[in-house]
KOLDONU-317945 format. One record per residue (C-alpha): residue in three letters; x, y, z. Coordinates in steps of 0.02 Angstrom, whole numbers, padded with zeros to 5 digits, always signed. Example, Ala and Ser with C-alpha at 12.3 -4.5 7.8 and 13.67 -1.06 7.14 Angstrom:
2
Ala+00615-00225+00390/Ser+00684-00053+00357/
This chain:
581
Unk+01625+02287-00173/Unk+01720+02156-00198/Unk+01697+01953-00244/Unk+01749+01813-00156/Unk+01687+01619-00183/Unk+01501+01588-00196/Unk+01414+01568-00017/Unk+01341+01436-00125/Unk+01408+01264-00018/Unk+01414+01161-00198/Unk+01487+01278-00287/Unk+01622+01290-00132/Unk+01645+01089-00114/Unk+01675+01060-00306/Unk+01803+01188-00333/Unk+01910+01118-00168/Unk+01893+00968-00232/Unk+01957+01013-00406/Unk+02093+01097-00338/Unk+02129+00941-00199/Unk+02145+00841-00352/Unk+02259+00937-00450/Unk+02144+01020-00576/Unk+02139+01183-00636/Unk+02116+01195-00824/Unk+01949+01269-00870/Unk+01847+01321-01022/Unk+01705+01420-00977/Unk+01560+01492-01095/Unk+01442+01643-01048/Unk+01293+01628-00947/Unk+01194+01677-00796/Unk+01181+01497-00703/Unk+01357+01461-00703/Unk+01394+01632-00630/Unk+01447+01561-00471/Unk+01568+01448-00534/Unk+01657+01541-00674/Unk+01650+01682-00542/Unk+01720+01586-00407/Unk+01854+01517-00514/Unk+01901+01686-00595/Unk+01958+01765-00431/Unk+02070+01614-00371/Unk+02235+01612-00459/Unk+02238+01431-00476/Unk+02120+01400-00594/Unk+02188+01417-00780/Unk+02011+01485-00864/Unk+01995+01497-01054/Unk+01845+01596-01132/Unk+01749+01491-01282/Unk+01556+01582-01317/Unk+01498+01436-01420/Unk+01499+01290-01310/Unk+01517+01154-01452/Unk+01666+01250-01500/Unk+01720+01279-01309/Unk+01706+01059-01284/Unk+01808+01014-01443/Unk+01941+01160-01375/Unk+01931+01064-01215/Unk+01968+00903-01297/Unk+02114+00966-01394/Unk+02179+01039-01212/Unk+02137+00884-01131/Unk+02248+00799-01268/Unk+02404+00892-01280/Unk+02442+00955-01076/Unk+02379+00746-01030/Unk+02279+00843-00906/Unk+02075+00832-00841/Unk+01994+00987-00910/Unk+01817+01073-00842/Unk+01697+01144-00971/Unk+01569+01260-00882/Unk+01408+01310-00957/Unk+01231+01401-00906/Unk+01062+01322-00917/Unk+00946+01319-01102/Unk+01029+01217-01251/Unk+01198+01255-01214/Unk+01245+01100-01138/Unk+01168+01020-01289/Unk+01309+01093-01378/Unk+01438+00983-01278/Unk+01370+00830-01358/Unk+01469+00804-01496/Unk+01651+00828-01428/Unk+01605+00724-01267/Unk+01550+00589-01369/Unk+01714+00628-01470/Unk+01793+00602-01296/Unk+01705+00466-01254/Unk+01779+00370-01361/Unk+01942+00432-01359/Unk+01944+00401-01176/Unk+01997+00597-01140/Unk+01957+00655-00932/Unk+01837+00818-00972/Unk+01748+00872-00845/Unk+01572+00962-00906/Unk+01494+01045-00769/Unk+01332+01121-00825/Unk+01229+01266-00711/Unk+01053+01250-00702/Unk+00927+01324-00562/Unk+00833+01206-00450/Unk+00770+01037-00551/Unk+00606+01070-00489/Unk+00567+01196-00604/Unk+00620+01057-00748/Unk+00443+01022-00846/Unk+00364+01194-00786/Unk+00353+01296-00943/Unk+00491+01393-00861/Unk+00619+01507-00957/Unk+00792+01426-01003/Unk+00766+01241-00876/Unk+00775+01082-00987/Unk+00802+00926-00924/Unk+00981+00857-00914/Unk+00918+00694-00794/Unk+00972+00571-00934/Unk+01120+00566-01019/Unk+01157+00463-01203/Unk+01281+00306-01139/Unk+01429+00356-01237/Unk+01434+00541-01213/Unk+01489+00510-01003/Unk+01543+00415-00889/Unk+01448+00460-00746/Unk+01325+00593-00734/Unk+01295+00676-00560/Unk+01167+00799-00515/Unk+01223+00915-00386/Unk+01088+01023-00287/Unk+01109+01153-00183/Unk+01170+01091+00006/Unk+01063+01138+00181/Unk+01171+01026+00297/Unk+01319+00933+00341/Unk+01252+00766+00303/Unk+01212+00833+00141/Unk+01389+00929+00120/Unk+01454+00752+00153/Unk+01373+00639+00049/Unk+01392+00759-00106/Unk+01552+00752-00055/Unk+01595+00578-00084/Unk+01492+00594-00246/Unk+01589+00744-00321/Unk+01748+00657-00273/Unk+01677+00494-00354/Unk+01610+00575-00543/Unk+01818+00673-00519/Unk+01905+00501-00475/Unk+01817+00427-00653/Unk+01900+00533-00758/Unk+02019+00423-00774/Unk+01971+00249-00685/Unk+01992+00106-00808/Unk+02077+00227-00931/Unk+01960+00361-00913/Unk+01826+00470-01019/Unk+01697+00618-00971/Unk+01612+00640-00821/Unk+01457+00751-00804/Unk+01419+00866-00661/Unk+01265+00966-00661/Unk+01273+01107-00524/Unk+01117+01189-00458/Unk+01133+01362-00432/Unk+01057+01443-00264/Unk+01069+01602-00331/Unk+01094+01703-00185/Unk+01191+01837-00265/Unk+01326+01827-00109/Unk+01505+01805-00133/Unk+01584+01841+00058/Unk+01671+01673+00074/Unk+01834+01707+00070/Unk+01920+01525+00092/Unk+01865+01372+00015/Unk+01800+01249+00147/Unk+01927+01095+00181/Unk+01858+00940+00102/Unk+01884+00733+00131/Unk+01965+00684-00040/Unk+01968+00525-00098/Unk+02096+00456-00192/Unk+02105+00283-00287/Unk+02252+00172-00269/Unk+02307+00029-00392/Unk+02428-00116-00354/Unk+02549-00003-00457/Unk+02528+00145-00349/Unk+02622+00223-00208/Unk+02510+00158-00066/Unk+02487+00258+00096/Unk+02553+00257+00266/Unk+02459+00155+00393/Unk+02393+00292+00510/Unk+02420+00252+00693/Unk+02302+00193+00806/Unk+02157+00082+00825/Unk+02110-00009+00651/Unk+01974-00130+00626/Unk+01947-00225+00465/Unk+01763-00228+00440/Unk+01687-00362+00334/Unk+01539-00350+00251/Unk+01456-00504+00169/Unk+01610-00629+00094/Unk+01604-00761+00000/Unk+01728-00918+00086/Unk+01903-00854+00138/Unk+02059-00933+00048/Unk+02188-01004+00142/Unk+02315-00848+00063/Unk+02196-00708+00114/Unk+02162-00781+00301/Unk+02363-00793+00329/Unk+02393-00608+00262/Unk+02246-00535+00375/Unk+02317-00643+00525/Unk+02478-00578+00510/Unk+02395-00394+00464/Unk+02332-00381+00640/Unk+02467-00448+00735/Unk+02601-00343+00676/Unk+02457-00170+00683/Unk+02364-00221+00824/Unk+02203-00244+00721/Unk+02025-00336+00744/Unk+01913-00400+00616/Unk+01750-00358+00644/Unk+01620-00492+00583/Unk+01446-00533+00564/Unk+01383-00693+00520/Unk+01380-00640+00352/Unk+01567-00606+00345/Unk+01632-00780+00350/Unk+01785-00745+00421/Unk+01876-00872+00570/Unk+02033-00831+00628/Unk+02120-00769+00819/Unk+02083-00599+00773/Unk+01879-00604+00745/Unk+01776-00481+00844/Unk+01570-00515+00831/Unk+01542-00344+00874/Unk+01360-00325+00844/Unk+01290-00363+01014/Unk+01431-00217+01050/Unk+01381-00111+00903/Unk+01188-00115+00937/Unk+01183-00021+01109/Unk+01078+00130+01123/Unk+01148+00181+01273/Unk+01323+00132+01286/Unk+01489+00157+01138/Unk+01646+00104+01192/Unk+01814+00190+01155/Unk+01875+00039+01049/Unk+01728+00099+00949/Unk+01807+00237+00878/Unk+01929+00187+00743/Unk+02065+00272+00699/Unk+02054+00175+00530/Unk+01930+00061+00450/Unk+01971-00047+00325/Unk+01800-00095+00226/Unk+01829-00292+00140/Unk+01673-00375+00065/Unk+01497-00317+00005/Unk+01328-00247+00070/Unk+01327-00300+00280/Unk+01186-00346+00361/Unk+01252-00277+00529/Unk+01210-00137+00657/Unk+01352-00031+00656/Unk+01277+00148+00744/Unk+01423+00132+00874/Unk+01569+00100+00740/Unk+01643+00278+00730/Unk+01807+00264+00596/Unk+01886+00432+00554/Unk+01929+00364+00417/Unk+01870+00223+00280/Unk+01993+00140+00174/Unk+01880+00017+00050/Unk+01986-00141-00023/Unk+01900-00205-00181/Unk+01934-00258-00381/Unk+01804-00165-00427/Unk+01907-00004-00364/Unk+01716+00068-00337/Unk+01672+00214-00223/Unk+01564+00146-00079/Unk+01549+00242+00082/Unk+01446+00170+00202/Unk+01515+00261+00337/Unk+01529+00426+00255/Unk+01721+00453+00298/Unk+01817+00349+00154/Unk+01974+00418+00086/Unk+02067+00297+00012/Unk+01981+00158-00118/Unk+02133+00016-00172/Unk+02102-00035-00322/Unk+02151-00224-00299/Unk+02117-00398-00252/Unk+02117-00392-00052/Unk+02274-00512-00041/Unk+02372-00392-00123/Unk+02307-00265-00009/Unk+02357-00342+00162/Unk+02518-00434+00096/Unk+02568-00251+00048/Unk+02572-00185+00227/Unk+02637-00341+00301/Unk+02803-00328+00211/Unk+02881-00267+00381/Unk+02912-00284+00542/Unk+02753-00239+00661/Unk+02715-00234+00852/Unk+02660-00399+00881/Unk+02548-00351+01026/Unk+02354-00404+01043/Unk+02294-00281+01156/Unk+02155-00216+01054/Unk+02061-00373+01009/Unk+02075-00414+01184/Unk+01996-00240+01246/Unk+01828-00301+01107/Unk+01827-00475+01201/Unk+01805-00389+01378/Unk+01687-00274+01319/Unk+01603-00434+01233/Unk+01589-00532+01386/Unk+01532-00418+01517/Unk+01400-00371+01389/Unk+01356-00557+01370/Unk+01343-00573+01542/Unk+01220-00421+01590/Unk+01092-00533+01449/Unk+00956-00576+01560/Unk+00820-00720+01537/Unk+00737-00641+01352/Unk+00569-00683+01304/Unk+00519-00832+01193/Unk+00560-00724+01026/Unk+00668-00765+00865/Unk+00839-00668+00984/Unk+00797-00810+01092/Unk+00779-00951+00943/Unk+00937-00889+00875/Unk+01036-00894+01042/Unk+00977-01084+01061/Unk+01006-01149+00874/Unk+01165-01071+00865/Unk+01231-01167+01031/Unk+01190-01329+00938/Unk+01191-01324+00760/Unk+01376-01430+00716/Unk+01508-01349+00662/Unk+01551-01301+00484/Unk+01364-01287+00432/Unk+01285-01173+00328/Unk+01126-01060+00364/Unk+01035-00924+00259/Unk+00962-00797+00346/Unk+00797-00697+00292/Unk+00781-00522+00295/Unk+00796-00430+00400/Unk+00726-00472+00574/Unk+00813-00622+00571/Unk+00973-00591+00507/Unk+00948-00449+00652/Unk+00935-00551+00772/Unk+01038-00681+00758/Unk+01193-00593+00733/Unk+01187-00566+00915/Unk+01232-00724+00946/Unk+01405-00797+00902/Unk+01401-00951+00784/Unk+01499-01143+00798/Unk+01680-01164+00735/Unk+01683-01116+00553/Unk+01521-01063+00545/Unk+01459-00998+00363/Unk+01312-00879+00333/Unk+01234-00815+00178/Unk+01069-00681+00146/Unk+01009-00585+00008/Unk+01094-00427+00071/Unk+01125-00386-00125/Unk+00945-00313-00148/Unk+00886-00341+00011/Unk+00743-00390-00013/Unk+00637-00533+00072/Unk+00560-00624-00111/Unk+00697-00748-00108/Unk+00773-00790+00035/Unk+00685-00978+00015/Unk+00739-01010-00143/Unk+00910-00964-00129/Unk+00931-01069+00021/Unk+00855-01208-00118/Unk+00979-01173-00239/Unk+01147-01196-00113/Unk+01082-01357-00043/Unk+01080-01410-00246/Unk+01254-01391-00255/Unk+01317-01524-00105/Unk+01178-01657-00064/Unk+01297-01728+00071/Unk+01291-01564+00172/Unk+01142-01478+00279/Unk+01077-01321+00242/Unk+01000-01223+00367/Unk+00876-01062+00341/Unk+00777-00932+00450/Unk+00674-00831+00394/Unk+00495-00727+00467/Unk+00346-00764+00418/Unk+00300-00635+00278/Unk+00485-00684+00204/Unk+00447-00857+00190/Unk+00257-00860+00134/Unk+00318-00726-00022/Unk+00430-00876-00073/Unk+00345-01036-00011/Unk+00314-01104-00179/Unk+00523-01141-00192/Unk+00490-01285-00066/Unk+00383-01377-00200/Unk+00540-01388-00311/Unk+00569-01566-00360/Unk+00740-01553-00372/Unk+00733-01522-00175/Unk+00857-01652-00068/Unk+00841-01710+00112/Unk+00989-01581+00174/Unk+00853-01437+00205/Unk+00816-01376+00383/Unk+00711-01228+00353/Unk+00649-01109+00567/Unk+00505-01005+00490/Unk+00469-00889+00639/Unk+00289-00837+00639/Unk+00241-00693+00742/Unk+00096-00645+00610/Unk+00155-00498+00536/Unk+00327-00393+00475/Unk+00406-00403+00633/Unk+00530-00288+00573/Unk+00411-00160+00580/Unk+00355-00177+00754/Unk+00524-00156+00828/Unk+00589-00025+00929/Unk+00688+00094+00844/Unk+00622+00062+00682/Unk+00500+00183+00579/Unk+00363+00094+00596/Unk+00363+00052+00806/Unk+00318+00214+00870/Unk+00159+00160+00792/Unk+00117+00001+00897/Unk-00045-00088+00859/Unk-00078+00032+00717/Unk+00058-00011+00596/Unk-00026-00187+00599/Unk-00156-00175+00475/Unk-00046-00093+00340/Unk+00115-00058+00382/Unk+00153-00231+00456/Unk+00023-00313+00357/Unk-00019-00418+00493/Unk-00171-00542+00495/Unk-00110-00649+00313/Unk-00068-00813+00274/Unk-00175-00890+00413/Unk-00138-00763+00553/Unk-00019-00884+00623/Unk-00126-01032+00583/Unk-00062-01196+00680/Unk-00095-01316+00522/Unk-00071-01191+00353/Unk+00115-01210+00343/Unk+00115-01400+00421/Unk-00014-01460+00281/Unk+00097-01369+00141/Unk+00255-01459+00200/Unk+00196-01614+00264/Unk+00112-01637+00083/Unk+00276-01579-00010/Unk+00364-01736+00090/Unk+00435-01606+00251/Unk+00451-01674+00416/Unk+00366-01543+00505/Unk+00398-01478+00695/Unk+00301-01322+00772/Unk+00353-01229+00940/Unk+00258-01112+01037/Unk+00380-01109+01201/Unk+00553-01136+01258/Unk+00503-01297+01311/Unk+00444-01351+01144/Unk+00573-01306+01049/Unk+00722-01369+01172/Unk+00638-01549+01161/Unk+00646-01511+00948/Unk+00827-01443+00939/Unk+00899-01610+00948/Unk+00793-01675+00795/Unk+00817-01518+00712/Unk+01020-01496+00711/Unk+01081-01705+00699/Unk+01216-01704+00601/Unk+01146-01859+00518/Unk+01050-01823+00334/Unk+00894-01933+00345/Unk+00750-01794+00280/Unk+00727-01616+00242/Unk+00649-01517+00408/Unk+00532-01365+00437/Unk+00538-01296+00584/Unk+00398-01162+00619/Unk+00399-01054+00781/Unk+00260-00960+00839/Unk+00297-00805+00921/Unk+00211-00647+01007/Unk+00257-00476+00918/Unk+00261-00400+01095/Unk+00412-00521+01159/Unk+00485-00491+00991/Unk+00495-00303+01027/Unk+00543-00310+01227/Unk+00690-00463+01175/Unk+00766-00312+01046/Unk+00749-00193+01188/Unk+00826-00296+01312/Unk+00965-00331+01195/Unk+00994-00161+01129/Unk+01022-00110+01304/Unk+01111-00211+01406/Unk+01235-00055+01483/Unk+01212+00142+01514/Unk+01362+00258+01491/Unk+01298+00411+01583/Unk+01411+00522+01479/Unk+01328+00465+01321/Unk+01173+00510+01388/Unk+01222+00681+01413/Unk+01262+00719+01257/Unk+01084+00636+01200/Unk+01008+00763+01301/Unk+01103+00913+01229/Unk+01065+00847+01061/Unk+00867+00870+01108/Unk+00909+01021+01190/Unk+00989+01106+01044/Unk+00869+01039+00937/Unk+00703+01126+01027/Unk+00811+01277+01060/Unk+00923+01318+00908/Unk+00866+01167+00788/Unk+00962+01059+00681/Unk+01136+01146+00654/Unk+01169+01132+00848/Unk+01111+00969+00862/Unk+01227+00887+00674/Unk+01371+00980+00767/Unk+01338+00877+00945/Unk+01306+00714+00833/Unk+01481+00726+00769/Unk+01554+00737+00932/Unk+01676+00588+00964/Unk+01665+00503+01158/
């Protein structure tokens, strides 16, 4: 009978990839767990195999290839000691900065530790014998083909990123024993582009640049992007995290956020990814392709369909493809602002809840001020709302996590005395970092909203892990019921006593009499502001928010998805979830 590729999806998605990107030289050794990739290899002409039994022997050979033809070469071995064997060249090419490619077989990792026959553990690799080390397991799905994806085209692209070295792959085999495939499945590749580079061609259609969390614009980058959109017909897409302010800005979360409803604009024909880790709710944001702009030339594919990563300060990016003449039409940002304002205008009187907080502090806070937002309710919820002129927001969106959001709110309003700092965080956020308000070096240009609904609200919310629970994620999941259960004098003693003027607000009423106080331009004393809210309001403002407008089409297709799901279960329903409307 005869052999085609593996059935094996890894073994399938690494060899198109290798071939994608222009490799073919392999050394292979004997063994049983690299059967389906020697095998797979062996009957496609491309590949250029050379046979090596000892695999220390087979590495050095592979350095000495690697070396003389100035091209990336694959060293494939089975499970036991033999990939102990590759040690001593790959450090050798290490250090010589030489693009070898050791892929090492192995059956599933969970038999790693079980007194079973030839399966050591290959989890942690010396520093200088690799680059990057990637386990690859066997795939089930398409989310899985896809994210393994981007990682096999990430440990190929370091071969030679910053001058290059060895990059370790180690492929599960499934052994199924089946070799029918007779084509190699077509694959996203990802290639890296430097300044020196030929760069690609713009594709046509709708682009968005989507910022992430950015540190202040220069005056250089804001001109390039400006002229970037109006000669493609682009939109930057913000958050208040993204610190961007120009004609083209689109503060597409209250857009991105609906359940029920995607617009077409939502479905980019390009993406270009500026910036860091976003805080923003992006479900609706459907780019068929990601092109990421950074220095740090790092793979990073939030959206799962990146193909291009420029290697290069983000000026030198945008001033690239404005070098010509463009269309100089601003139909697209316009179709966003529409969608914006009808959405805006379907908002209907919310509950007294931090959505609702956020929607009045942003209307009167002055403009160029600064706020820090907690995680992750509140940065949530606030980036529904659109900020003052020149706005600039900042959160912990690095780690994510809620221990600091206080103090590093303390540590910007250090740097300028003369400027206001404001800061919102929940409850649990700001009692795990309370103790940065007793720092002495503390000025008067603080104005810190604690909103205190008793508990994680994040947790509570619809469409969140934890809300299907109700009630019962309070006690643990929540952890509802500390730091005074929303007591009305805990957090007014502790700032009062550290020198605070202190407001509370348990109402619209209350706090519309307090915003006045609260955003004066003038610096007289530092201000905490806490807000007592009802988890229930919380959840019903979110829901209210998150569905403002039904597309009836889009609910269709929600319904086939459960409909494939109960009938023919979840390879129906990942085909129906990639369907673009």
């Amino acid at each position: 009978m005869q052999k085609f590729y593996s059935d094996d999806k890894n073994v399938q998605i690494l060899l198109a990839l290798l071939k994608a990107h222009g490799i073919k030289k392999i050394v292979a050794s004997p063994g049983v767990a690299n059967i389906t990739f020697v095998a797979s290899a062996q009957q496609d002409s491309y590949f250029e195999i050379y046979s090596s039994v000892d695999e220390r022997s087979a590495a050095y050979i592979a350095c000495g290839l690697a070396e003389e033809s100035k091209e990336p070469v694959v060293i494939s071995c089975t499970g036991a000691t033999a990939s102990r064997n590759y040690m001593p060249a790959l450090t050798e090419a290490y250090y010589r900065k030489l693009p070898i490619l050791a892929v090492t077989s192995c059956r599933d990792i969970a038999w790693v530790g079980q007194n079973s026959p030839q399966q050591i553990d290959r989890s942690v690799q010396p520093k200088d014998i690799v680059r990057y080390s990637l386990h690859l397991p066997t795939l089930h799905n398409k989310q899985e083909e896809d994210r393994y994806t981007t990682l096999i085209n990430k440990a190929i692209l370091e071969l030679s990123k910053d001058g290059g070295g060895p990059v370790h792959i180690n492929l599960t085999n499934g052994y199924t024993g089946k070799y029918t495939t007779k084509e190699l499945p077509k694959v996203r590749v990802i290639q890296r582009i430097s300044k020196f580079d030929s760069f690609p061609t713009l594709p046509k259609g709708k682009i968005g640049i989507f910022v992430g969390a950015h540190s202040v614009w220069t005056e250089e980058l804001l001109n390039a992007v400006e002229k970037f959109c109006r000669l493609n017909n682009a939109v930057v897409l913000c958050d208040h995290l993204s610190n961007y302010h120009g004609d083209y800005e689109v503060f597409h979360n209250l857009i991105t956020c609906q359940k029920q409803y995607r617009p077409a604009c939502s479905n980019l024909d390009l993406m270009v990814y500026i910036g860091n880790i976003h805080g923003t709710d992006y479900e609706n944001l459907s780019p068929k392709e990601v092109w990421r702009v950074n220095i740090d030339g790092e793979i990073r594919d939030s959206f799962g369909g990146m193909t291009h990563v420029f290697q290069m300060n983000e000026y030198e990016f945008f001033e690239h493809y404005t070098n010509r003449n463009g269309c100089s039409v601003n139909t697209f940002i316009e179709e966003w602002k529409q969608i914006r304002e009808e959405l805006e205008s379907r908002i209907p009187e919310l509950p007294f809840s931090n959505v609702w907080v956020g929607r009045q502090i942003l209307k009167h806070i002055p403009d160029n001020s600064i706020i820090h937002y907690g995680i992750q309710n509140s940065l949530r919820t606030w980036n529904f709302t659109q900020g003052p002129k020149y706005l600039l927001g900042y959160s912990n969106t690095g780690g994510f996590g809620i221990d600091g959001c206080v103090s590093s709110l303390v540590g910007a309003s250090l740097a300028y005395p003369n400027k206001v700092y404001y800061g919102v965080v929940g409850d649990l956020a700001f009692f795990y970092d309370m103790n940065a308000l007793g720092n002495r070096h503390i000025g008067n240009n603080i104005r810190l909203i604690v909103v205190n609904n008793g508990r994680g609200q994040q947790f509570r919310n619809p469409y969140s892990a934890g809300g299907s629970f109700g009630e019962f994620a309070d006690t643990y999941i929540a952890a509802a019921g500390h730091n005074g259960d929303q007591s009305q004098s805990l957090l007014m003693h502790f700032a009062q006593d550290l020198g605070f003027r202190y407001f509370s607000a348990s109402n619209k009423e209350e706090l519309l009499q307090i915003i006045p106080q609260f955003t004066k331009k003038e610096i007289e004393e530092s201000i905490v502001l806490e807000v007592f809210t009802d988890t229930n309001d919380e959840s019903e403002s979110l829901r209210i928010i998150c569905n403002l407008k039904i597309d009836v089409t889009m609910e269709i297709v929600k319904h086939a998805k459960r409909i494939g799901r109960k009938i023919l279960g979840d390879d129906l329903t990942n085909k129906i979830s990639n369907l673009r409307l």
